[in-house]
C-alpha positions as CSV (number, residue, x, y, z in Angstrom):
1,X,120.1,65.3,82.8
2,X,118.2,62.2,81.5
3,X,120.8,62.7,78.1
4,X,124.2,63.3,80.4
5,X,124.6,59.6,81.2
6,X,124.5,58.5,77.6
7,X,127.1,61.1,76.3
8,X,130.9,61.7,77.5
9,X,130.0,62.6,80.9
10,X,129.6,60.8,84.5
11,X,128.7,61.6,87.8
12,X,131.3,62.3,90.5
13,X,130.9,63.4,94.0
14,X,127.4,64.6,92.8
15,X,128.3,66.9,89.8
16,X,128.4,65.5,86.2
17,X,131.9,65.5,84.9
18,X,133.1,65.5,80.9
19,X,135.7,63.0,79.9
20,X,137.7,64.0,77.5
21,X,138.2,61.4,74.1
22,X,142.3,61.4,75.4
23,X,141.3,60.8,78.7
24,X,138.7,58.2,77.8
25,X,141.2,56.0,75.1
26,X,144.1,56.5,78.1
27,X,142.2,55.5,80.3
28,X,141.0,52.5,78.9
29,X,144.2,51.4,77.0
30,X,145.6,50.9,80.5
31,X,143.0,49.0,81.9
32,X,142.7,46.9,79.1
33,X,146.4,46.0,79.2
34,X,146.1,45.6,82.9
35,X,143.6,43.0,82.5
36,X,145.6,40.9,79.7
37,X,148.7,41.2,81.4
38,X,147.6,39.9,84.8
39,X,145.8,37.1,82.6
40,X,142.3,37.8,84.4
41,X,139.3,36.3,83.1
42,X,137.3,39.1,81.0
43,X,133.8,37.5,82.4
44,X,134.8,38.3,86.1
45,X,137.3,41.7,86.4
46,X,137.2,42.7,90.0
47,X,136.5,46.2,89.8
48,X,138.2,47.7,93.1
49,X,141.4,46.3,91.8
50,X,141.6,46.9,88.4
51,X,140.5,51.1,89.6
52,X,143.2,50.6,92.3
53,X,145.7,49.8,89.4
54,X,144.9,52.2,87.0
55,X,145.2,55.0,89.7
56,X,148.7,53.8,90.2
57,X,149.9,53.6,86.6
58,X,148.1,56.8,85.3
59,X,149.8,60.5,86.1
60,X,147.4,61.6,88.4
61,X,145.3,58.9,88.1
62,X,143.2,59.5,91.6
63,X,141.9,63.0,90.0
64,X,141.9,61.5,86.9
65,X,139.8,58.0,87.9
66,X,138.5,58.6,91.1
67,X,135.9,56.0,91.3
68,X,134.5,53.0,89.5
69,X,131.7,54.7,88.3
70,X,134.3,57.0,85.5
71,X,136.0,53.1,85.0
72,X,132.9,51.8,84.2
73,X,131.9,55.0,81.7
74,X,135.2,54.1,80.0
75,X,135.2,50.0,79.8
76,X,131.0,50.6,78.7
77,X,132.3,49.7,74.8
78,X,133.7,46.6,75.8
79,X,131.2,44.9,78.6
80,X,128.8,42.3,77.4
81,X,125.2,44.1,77.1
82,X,123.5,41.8,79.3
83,X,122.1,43.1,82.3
84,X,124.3,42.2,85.5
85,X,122.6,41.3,89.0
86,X,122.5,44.6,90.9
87,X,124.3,42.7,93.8
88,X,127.4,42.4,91.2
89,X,126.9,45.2,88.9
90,X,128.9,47.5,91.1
91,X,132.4,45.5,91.2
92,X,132.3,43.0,88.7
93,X,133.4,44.0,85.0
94,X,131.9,41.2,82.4
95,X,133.6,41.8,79.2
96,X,133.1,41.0,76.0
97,X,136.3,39.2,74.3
98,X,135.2,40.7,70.6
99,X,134.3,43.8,71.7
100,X,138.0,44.1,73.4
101,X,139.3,43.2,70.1
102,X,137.5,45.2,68.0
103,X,138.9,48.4,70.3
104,X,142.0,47.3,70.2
105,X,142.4,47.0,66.9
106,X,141.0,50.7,66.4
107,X,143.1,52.0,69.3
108,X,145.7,51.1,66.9
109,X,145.0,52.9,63.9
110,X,144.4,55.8,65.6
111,X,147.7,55.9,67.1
112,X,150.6,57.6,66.1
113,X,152.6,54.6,64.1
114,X,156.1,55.9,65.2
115,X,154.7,55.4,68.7
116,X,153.4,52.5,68.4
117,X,157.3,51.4,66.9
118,X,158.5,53.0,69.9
119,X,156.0,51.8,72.5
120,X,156.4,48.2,71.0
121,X,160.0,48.1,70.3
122,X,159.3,47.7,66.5
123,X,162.1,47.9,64.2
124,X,162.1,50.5,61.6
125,X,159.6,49.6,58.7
126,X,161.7,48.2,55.4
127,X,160.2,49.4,51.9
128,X,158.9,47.5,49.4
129,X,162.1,46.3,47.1
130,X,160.0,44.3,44.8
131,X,156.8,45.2,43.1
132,X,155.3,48.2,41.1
133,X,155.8,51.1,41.4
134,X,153.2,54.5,41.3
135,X,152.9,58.1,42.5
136,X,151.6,58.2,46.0
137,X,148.0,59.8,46.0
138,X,148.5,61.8,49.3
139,X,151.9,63.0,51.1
140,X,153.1,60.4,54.1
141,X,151.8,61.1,57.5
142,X,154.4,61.6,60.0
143,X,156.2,58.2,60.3
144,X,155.3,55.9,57.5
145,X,152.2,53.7,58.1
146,X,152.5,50.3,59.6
147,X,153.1,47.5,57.5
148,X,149.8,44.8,58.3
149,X,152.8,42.4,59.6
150,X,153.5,45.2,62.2
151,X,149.5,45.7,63.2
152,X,149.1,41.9,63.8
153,X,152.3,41.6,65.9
154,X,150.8,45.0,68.3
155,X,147.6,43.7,68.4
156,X,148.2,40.1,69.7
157,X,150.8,41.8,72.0
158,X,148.1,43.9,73.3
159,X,145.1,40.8,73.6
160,X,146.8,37.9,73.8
161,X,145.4,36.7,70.8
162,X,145.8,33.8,68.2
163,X,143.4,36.1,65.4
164,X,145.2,35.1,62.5
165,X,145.9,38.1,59.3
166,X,142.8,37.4,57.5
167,X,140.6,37.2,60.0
168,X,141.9,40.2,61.8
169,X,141.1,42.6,58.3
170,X,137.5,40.8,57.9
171,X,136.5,42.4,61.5
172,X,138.1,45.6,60.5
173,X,136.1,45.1,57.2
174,X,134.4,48.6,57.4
175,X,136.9,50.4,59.6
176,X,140.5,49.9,57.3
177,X,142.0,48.9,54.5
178,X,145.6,47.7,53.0
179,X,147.7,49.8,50.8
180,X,148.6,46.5,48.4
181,X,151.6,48.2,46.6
182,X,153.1,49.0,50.2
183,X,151.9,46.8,52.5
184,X,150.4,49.2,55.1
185,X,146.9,49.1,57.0
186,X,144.9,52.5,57.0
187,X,142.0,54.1,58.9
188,X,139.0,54.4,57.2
189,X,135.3,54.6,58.3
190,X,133.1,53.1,55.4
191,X,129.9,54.6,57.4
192,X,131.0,57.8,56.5
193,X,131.6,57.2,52.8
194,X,129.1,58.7,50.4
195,X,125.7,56.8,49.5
196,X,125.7,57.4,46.2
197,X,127.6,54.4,44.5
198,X,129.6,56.9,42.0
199,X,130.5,59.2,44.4
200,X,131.4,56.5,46.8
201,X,133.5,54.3,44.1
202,X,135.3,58.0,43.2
203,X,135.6,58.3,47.1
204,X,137.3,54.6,47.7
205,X,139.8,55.8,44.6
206,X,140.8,58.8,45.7
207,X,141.8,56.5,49.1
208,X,143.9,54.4,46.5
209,X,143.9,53.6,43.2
210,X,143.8,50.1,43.0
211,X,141.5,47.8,45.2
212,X,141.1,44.2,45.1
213,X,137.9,42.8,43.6
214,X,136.3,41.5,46.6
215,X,136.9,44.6,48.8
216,X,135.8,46.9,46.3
217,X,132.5,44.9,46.0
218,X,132.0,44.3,49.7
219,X,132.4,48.7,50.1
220,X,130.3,49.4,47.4
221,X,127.3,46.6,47.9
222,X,125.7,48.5,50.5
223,X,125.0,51.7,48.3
224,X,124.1,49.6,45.2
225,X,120.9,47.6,46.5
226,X,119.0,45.7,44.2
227,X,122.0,45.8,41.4
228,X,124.6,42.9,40.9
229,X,127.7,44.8,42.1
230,X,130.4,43.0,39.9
231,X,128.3,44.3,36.5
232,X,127.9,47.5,38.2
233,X,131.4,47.5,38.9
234,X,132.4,46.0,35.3
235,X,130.5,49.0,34.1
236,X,132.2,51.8,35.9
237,X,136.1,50.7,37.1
238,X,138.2,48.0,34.9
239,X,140.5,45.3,35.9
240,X,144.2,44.7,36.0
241,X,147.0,42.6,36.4
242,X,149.2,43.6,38.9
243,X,152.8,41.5,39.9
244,X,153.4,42.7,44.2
245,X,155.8,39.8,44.2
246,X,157.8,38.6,41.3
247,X,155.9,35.7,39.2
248,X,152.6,36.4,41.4
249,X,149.7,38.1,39.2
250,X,147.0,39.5,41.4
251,X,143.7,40.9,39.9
252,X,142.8,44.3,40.6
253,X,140.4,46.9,39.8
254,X,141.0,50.9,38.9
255,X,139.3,53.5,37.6
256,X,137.5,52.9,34.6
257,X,139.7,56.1,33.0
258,X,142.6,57.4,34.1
C-alpha cells in the first residue's frame, strides 16, 4: 500500500479509493474557481470551507468529495512543496500562484473549445481574411480551435491574472504551440516527442508545416546536445518569407523538401 498514496488513489473511511482523471480535473476546476472568485489568498485556503463549497456546487459532491483528505489528493499539483506544520497541514491549503497557472492553462487545452465558447460566453471564432493560404495537415477537431486571443481572455477569466500573450506561450513552452497561418493555440507535449533530432524535426512538421525560428530551435535543442541547433537546422529545414498580415514579412522555417 506504500505505492497507493502516490498514484490516483486516497483513503476514505479506511478503504483506498480511485479517482477518476474526470473526477480529479472536475474536481479541481471548481475549487480553483472557488478560490479566485471569493478572492482568497492562495497562501492560506481554509480547507473546511472551500470542501463545504465544492460539495455544494458539484452533482453529488458529498459522495463525490467526502473529506478533505480526496481535496487535498486533487489540489496536490498546485500546493507549494514545502512542508506545512502538522498543526496546519490538515486545514490550511498553501498554494502555489505558478503552479495554479500552469493547470489552468492546461485545463484549457484539454477542453472541448466549443465548451469553453459556451462556458465563457465567447463569440463564434472569425477566420483568418488576410494571409496565406495552405492545405490543412489534419481534419478540424470538433469546433475549430481557439484563436490565442480567445485562450488569454479564459485564462485570466479563470486566475485573475495580468500574464500578458507572450509570457503566457513561454510557460506553455513545452506543452503548445500556435498555428501561425490561423491563429489557434494547440496541445502538444514536447516530452513525448521523439529523441532523435530527425525524427523529432519530421515529428514537429507533421504538427505544422511552418514554425518560427526560435520555437523550432528551442523544440529541437534538447535532442541535438553538443551541436549548434541553427546550423543543424540550416542543414536539414530552409527558411521562408511568409506575409500573416498584409506588408508584415515574418521568417519561417519548413521542410527542407517538400
Amino acid at each position: 500500500s506504500t505505492l497507493l498514496p502516490e498514484g490516483p488513489f486516497v483513503e476514505v473511511d479506511g478503504y483506498w479509493r480511485l479517482l477518476p482523471e474526470r473526477l480529479q480535473r472536475e474536481v479541481l476546476d471548481t475549487a480553483l474557481t472557488i478560490v479566485t472568485a471569493q478572492g482568497w489568498q492562495l497562501e492560506a485556503v481554509d480547507g473546511k470551507v472551500l470542501l463545504e463549497e465544492v460539495q455544494k456546487i458539484l452533482p453529488d459532491g458529498e459522495v463525490s468529495v467526502p473529506n478533505l483528505a480526496v481535496l487535498r489528493k486533487v489540489l496536490s499539483g498546485v500546493q507549494k512543496s514545502e512542508e506545512l506544520p502538522k498543526s496546519d497541514a490538515e486545514t490550511i491549503f498553501v498554494l502555489d500562484a505558478e503552479k495554479v497557472n500552469f493547470s489552468r492553462a492546461l485545463q484549457i487545452l484539454g477542453d472541448d473549445p466549443h465548451e469553453v465558447r459556451q462556458r465563457f460566453q465567447l463569440p463564434p471564432p472569425v477566420a483568418r481574411s488576410a494571409g496565406p493560404k495552405r492545405p490543412r495537415l489534419a481534419a478540424p477537431a470538433q469546433g475549430s480551435p481557439l484563436q490565442v486571443d480567445e485562450f488569454l481572455q479564459v485564462f485570466k477569466d479563470l486566475t485573475s491574472s495580468d500574464m500578458n500573450r507572450e509570457s503566457l506561450l513561454e510557460m506553455l513552452a513545452t506543452r503548445a504551440y500556435v498555428d501561425e497561418f490561423e491563429g489557434t493555440i494547440h496541445a502538444m507535449d514536447a516530452t513525448l516527442l521523439p529523441r532523435d533530432p530527425l525524427q523529432r524535426l519530421k515529428q514537429l512538421f507533421e504538427l505544422q508545416s511552418h514554425w518560427r525560428p526560435e520555437r523550432l530551435n528551442s523544440l529541437m535543442a534538447t535532442s541535438l546536445a553538443g551541436q549548434k541547433v541553427e546550423a543543424w537546422l540550416g542543414k536539414h529545414a530552409r527558411q521562408v518569407y511568409m506575409e500573416f498580415t498584409p506588408g508584415e514579412e515574418v521568417r519561417m522555417m519548413t521542410k527542407k523538401f517538400a
